[in-house]
C-alpha positions as CSV (number, residue, x, y, z in Angstrom):
1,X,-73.1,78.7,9.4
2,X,-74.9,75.7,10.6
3,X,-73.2,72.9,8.3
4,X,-69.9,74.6,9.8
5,X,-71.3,73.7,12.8
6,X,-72.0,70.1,11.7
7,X,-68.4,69.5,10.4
8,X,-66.7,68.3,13.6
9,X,-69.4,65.3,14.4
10,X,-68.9,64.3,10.2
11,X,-65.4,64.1,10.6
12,X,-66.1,61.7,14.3
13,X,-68.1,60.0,12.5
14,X,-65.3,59.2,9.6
15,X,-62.6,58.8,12.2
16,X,-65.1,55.9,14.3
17,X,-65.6,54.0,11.3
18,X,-62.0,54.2,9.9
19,X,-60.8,53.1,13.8
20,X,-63.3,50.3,13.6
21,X,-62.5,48.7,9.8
22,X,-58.9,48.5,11.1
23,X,-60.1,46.3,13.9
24,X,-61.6,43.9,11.9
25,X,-58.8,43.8,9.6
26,X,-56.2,43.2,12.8
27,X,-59.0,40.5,13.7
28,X,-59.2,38.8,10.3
29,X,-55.4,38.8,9.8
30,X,-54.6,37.0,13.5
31,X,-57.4,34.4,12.6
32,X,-55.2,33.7,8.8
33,X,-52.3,32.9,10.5
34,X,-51.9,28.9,10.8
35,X,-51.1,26.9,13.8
36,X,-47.6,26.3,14.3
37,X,-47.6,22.6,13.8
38,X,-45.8,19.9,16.2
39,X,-42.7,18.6,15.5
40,X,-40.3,16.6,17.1
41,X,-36.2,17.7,16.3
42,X,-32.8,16.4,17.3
43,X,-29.0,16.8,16.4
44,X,-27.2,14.4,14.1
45,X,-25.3,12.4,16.6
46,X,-21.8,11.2,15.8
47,X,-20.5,7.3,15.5
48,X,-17.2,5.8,14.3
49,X,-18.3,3.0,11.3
50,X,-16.0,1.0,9.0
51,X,-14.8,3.2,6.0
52,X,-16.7,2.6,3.1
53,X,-17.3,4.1,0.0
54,X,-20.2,4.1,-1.9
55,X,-20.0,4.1,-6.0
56,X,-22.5,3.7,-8.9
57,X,-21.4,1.4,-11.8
58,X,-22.0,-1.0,-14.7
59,X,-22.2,-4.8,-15.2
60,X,-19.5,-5.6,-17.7
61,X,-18.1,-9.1,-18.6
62,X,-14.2,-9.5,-17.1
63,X,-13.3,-10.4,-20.8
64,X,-14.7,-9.8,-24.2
65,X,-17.8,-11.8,-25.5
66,X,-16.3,-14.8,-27.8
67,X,-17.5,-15.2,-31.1
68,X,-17.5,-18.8,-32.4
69,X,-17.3,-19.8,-36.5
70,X,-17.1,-23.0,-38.4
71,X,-13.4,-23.5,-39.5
72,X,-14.9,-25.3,-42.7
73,X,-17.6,-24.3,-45.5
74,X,-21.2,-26.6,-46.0
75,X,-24.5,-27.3,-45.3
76,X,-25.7,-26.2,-41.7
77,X,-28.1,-29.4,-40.7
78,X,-28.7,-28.8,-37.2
79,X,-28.4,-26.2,-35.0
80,X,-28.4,-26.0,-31.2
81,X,-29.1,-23.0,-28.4
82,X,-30.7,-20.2,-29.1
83,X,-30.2,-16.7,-27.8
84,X,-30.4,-16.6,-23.9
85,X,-29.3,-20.2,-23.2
86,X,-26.6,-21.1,-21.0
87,X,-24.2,-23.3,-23.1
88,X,-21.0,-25.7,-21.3
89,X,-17.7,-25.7,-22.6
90,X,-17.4,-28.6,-25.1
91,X,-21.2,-28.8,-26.1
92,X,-22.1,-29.1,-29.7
93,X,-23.8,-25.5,-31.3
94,X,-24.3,-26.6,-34.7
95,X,-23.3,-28.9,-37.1
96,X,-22.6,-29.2,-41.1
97,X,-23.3,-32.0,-43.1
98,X,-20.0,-34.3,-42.5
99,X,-20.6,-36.2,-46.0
100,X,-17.9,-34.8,-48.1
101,X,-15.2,-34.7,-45.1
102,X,-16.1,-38.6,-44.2
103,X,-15.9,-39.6,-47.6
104,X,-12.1,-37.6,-47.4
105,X,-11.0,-39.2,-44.5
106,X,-11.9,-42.8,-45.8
107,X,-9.9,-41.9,-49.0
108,X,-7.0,-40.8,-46.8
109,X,-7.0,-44.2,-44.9
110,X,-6.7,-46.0,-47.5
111,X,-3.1,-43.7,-49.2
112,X,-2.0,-44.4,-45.5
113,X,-2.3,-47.9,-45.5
114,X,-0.5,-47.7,-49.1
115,X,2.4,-45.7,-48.1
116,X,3.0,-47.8,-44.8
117,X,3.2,-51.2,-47.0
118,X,5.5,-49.6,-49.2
119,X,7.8,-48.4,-46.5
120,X,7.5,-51.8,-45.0
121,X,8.7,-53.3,-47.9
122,X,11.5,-51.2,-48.5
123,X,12.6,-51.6,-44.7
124,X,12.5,-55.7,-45.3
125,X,15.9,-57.1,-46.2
126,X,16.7,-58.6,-49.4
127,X,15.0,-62.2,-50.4
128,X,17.3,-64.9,-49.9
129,X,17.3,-66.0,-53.9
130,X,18.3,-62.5,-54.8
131,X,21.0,-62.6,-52.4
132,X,22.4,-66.2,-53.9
133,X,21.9,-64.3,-57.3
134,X,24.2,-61.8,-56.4
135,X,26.7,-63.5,-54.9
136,X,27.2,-65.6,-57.6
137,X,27.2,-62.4,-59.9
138,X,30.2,-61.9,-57.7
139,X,32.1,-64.6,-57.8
140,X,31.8,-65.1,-61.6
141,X,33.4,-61.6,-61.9
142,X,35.9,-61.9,-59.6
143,X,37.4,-65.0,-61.3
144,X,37.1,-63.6,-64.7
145,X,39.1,-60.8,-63.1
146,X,42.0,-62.9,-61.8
147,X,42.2,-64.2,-64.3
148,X,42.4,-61.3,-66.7
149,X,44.6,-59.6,-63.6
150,X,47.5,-62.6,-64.9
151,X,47.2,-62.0,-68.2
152,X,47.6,-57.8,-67.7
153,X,50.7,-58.4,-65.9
154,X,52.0,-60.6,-68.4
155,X,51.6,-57.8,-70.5
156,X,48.9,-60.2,-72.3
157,X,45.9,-58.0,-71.8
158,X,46.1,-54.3,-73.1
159,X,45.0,-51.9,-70.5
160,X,41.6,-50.7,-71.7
161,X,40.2,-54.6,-71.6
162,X,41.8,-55.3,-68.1
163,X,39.3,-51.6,-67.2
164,X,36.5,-53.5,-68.4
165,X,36.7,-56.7,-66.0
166,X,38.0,-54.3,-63.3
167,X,34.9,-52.3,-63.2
168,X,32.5,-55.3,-63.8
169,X,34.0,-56.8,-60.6
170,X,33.2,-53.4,-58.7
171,X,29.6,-53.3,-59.8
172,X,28.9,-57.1,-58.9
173,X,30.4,-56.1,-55.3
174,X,28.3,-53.0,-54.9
175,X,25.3,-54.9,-56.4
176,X,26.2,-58.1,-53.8
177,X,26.5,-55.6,-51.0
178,X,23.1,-53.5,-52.1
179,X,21.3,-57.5,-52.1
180,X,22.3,-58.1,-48.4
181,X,21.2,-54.7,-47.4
182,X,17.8,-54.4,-48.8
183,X,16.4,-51.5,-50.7
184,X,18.8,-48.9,-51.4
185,X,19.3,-45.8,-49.0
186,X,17.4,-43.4,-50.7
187,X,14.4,-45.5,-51.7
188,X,13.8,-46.0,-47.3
189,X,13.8,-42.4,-47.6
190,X,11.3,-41.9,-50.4
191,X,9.5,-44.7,-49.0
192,X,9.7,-43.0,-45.4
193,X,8.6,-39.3,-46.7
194,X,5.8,-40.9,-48.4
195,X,4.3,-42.4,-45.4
196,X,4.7,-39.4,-43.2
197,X,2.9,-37.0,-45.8
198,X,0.0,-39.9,-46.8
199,X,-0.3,-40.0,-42.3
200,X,-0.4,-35.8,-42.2
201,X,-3.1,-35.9,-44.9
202,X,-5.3,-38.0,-42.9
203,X,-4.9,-35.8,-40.1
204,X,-5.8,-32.7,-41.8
205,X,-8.7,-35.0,-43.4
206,X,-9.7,-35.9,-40.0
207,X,-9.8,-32.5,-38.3
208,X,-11.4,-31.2,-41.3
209,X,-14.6,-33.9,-40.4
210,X,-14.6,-32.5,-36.8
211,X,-14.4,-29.0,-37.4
212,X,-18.2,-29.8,-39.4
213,X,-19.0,-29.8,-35.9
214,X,-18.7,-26.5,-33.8
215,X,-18.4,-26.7,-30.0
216,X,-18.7,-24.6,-27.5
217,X,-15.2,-23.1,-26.4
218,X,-16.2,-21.9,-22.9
219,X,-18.8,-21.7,-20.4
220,X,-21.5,-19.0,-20.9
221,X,-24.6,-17.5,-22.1
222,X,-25.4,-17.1,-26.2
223,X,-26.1,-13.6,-26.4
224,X,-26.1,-13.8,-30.6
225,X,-27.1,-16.6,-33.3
226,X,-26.7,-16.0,-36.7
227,X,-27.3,-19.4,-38.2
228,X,-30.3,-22.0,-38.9
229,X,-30.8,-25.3,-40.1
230,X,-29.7,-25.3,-44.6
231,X,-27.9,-22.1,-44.2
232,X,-24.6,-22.3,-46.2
233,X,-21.5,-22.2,-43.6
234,X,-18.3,-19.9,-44.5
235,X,-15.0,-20.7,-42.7
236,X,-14.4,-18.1,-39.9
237,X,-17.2,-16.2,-40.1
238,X,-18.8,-15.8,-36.5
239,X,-22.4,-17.5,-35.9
240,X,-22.7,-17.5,-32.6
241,X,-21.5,-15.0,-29.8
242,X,-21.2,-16.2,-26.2
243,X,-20.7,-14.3,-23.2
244,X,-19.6,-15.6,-19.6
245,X,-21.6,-14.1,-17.0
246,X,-19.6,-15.6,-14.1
247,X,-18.0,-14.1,-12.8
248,X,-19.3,-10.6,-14.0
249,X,-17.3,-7.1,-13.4
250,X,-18.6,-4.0,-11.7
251,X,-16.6,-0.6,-13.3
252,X,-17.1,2.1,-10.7
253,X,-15.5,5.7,-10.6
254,X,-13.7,5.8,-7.0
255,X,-14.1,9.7,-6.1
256,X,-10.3,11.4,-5.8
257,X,-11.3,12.2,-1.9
258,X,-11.9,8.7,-1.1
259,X,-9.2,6.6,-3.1
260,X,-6.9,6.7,-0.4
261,X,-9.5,4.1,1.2
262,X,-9.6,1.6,-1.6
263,X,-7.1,-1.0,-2.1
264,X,-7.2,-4.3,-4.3
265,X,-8.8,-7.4,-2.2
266,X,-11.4,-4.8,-0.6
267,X,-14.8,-6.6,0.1
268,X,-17.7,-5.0,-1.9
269,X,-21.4,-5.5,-1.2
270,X,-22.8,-5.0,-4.7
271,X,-27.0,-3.9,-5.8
272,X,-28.4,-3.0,-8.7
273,X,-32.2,-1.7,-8.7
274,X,-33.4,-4.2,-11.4
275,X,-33.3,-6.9,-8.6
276,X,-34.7,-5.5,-6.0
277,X,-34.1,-7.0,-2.6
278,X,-30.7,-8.8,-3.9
279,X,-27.2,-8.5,-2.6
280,X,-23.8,-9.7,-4.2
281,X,-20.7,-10.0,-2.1
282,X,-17.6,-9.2,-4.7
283,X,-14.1,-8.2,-4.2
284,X,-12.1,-5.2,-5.6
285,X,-10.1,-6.5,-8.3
286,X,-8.0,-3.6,-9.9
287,X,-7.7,0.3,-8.9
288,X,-6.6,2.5,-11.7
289,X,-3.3,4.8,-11.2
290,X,-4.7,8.0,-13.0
291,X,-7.8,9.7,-12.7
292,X,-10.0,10.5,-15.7
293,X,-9.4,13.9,-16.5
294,X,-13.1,15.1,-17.0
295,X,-14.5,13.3,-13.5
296,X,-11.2,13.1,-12.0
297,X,-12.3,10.0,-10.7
298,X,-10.1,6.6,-10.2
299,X,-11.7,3.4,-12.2
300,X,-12.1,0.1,-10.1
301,X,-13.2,-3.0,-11.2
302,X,-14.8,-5.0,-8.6
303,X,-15.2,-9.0,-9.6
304,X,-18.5,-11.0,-8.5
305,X,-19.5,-14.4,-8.7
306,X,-22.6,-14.7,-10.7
307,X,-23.4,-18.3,-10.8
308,X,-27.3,-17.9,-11.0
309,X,-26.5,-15.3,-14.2
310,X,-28.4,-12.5,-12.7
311,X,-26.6,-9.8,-13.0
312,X,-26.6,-8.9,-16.7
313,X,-24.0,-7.2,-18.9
314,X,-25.3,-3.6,-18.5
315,X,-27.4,-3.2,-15.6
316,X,-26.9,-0.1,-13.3
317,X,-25.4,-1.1,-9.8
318,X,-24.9,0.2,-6.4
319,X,-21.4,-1.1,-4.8
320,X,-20.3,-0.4,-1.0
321,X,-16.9,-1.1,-1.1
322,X,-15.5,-1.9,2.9
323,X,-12.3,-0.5,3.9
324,X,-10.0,-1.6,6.2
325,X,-10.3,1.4,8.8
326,X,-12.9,3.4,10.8
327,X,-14.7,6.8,10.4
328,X,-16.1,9.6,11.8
329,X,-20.4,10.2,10.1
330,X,-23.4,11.8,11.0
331,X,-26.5,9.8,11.9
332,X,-30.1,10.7,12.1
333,X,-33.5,8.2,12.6
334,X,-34.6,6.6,9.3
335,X,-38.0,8.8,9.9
336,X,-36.6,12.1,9.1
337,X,-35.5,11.1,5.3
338,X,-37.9,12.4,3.0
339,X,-38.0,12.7,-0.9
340,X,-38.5,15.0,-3.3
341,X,-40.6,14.5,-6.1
342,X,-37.1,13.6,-8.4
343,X,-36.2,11.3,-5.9
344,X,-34.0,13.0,-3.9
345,X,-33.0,12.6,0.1
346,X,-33.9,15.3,1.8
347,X,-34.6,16.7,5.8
348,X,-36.3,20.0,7.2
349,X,-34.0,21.6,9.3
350,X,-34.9,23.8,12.0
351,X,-34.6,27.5,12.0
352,X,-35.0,28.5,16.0
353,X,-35.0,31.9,15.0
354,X,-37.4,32.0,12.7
355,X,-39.2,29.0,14.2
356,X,-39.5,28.0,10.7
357,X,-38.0,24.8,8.5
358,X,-36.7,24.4,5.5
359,X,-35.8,21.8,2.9
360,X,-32.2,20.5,2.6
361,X,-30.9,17.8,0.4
362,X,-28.4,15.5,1.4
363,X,-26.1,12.6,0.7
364,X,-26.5,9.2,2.6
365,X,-24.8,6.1,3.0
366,X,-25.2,2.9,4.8
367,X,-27.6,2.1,7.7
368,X,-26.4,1.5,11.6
369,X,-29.4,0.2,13.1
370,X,-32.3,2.1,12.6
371,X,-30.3,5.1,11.8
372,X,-29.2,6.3,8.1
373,X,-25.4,8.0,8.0
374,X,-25.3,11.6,6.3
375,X,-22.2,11.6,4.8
376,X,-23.2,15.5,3.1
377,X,-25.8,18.3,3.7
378,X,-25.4,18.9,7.6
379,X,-23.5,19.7,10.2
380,X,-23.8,18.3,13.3
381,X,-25.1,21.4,15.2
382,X,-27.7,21.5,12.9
383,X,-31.6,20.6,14.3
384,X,-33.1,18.4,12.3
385,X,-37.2,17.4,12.4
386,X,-37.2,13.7,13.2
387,X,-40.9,13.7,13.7
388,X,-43.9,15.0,12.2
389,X,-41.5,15.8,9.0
390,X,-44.9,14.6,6.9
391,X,-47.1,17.2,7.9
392,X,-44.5,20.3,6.5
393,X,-43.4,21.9,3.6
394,X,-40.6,24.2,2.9
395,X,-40.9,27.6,5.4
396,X,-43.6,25.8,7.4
397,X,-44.0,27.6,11.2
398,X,-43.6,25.2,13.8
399,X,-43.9,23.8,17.5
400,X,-40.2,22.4,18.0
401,X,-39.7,19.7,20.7
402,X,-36.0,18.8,21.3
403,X,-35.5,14.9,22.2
404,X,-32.2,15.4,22.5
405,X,-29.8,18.0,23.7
């Protein structure tokens, strides 16, 4: 009966303790709840810019690299730039012993200077003695054919004989006629014909002894040698590759939303991140009519001078092409971008309800000022921390202060 009695203060006892614990739990969870930490937001504000679009593309070469051969087979005895160097149009790249081709050349001369004396001498009229020769050839025949003329009429001569001094008298007139005239017709031809083909063989001779020498077609860099000094030269087999690196070509993919703001003669401010700091003004030089059907993007080719060669074929470029126009973008201070680990833009945007923030990527563009455009990610009712965006992480609880309404 008496631990009956006791049961009511046990049970107290239990209830005072339980009561108690709880407090301390209420107590330890309030003091585990962090700060809220300061922050400073705003709104995106609105500005009209030029339209521009921004594109990624490569460094490419406005016409295929050239590839330069000897036109002749020998000997390589010297050989010029190497790989890298910057070669002029008309500089020598490498040169085959010229020996043999001189030695054909000097032989060609000299069958020149034969055929032109012959044709000279077939072009000279007759000698005078061989003239007087002839004519007296001529008029010896003619009077023996008077002569024998009277005596066929008189029926003296029978007709076959009178044929004989007939035909003697033509051939002295053709042979007095061929005297005063020279060398006959066709031997000024044959004389002629020779020269020309003894001159076109010295050409070919000579062109033969400068193609031993291989030149430099146009201006630009070597980017391949495949020849040394006593290498054995074929004809047209390439030995050096050079590529012209000014101007250079950016290829960019124009986005189908935004070609309806590119247009051919568009300014282009060109980057590429392996020259940091560096800027190249270009100009849009083609826009393609159809869209790639996997990107269903438009190709442009934008053209940049490249006189120093720094841009190389290949490297990875940022262009901002300028349009003509103006736009409506979002804005927000410089000092509320942040990265993520992959690189990323992002901002923390302010959650007044939950008086939380939370990480959201977004797309930028140029700068105005001290201000970066959004051209994706937020709209522009959205409150976004401008200050103290170093200090949170994704859900963090904060102490919002609007700068601006």
């Amino acid at each position: 009966m008496k631990a009956v009695q006791h049961l009511p203060k046990l049970f107290g006892a239990i209830l005072a303790l339980s009561l108690s614990g709880c407090a301390r739990q209420s107590a330890s969870a309030d003091r585990a709840q962090p700060d809220p930490i300061a922050v400073r937001i705003a709104t995106p504000k609105h500005i009209r810019v030029p339209a521009e679009v921004m594109v990624s593309g490569t460094v490419e070469t406005p016409s295929a690299p050239t590839s330069v051969g000897f036109l002749v087979s020998g000997k390589v005895i010297r050989v010029g730039p190497r790989e890298g160097d910057f070669v002029k149009a008309g500089e020598v790249l490498a040169v085959i012993d010229p020996a043999d081709y001189q030695f054909a050349v000097e032989a060609a001369i000299a069958q020149s200077a034969l055929a032109r004396a012959q044709n000279e001498k077939a072009l000279v009229s007759a000698r005078p003695e061989v003239v007087e020769q002839a004519r007296a050839s001529l008029s010896q025949a003619e009077d023996e054919f008077r002569r024998m003329k009277t005596l066929y009429e008189k029926k003296s001569l029978a007709p076959n004989d009178f044929k004989k001094y007939e035909t003697a008298y033509t051939n002295a007139q053709q042979q007095y006629g061929q005297a005063k005239e020279g060398a006959q017709r066709e031997d000024k031809a044959a004389a002629k014909a020779a020269l020309g083909q003894a001159e076109a063989a010295e050409r070919i001779a000579r062109k033969r002894l400068s193609d031993s020498t291989l030149i430099a077609p146009i201006n630009g860099f070597v980017s391949k040698r495949d020849i040394e000094e006593g290498a054995k030269a074929s004809p047209d087999t390439p030995v050096f590759t050079i590529v012209e690196l000014d101007p250079v070509e950016i290829q960019v993919g124009i986005p189908e939303t935004d070609i309806r703001l590119i247009h051919r003669g568009q300014k282009a401010i060109v980057t590429a991140s392996a020259l940091p700091g560096a800027s190249f003004s270009g100009q849009v030089r083609l826009v393609s009519v159809s869209a790639e059907p996997q990107t269903r993007t438009y190709m442009a080719r934008i053209r940049v001078p490249n006189r120093e060669g720094r841009l190389l074929v290949g490297m990875i470029t940022e262009a901002r092409i300028v349009g003509d126009g103006q736009i409506d973008v979002l804005t927000l201070p410089g000092t509320s971008i942040a990265r993520d680990p992959q690189g990323a833009t992002e901002v923390y945007v302010y959650f007044s309800n939950e008086r939380k923030v939370y990480v959201r990527r977004v797309v930028t563009a140029g700068t105005t000022g001290q201000d970066i455009q959004i051209v994706d990610g937020i709209k522009d009712t959205d409150w976004i921390v401008v200050a103290g965006q170093q200090l949170v992480r994704e859900g963090s609880i904060v102490n919002a202060q609007k700068v601006n309404p």
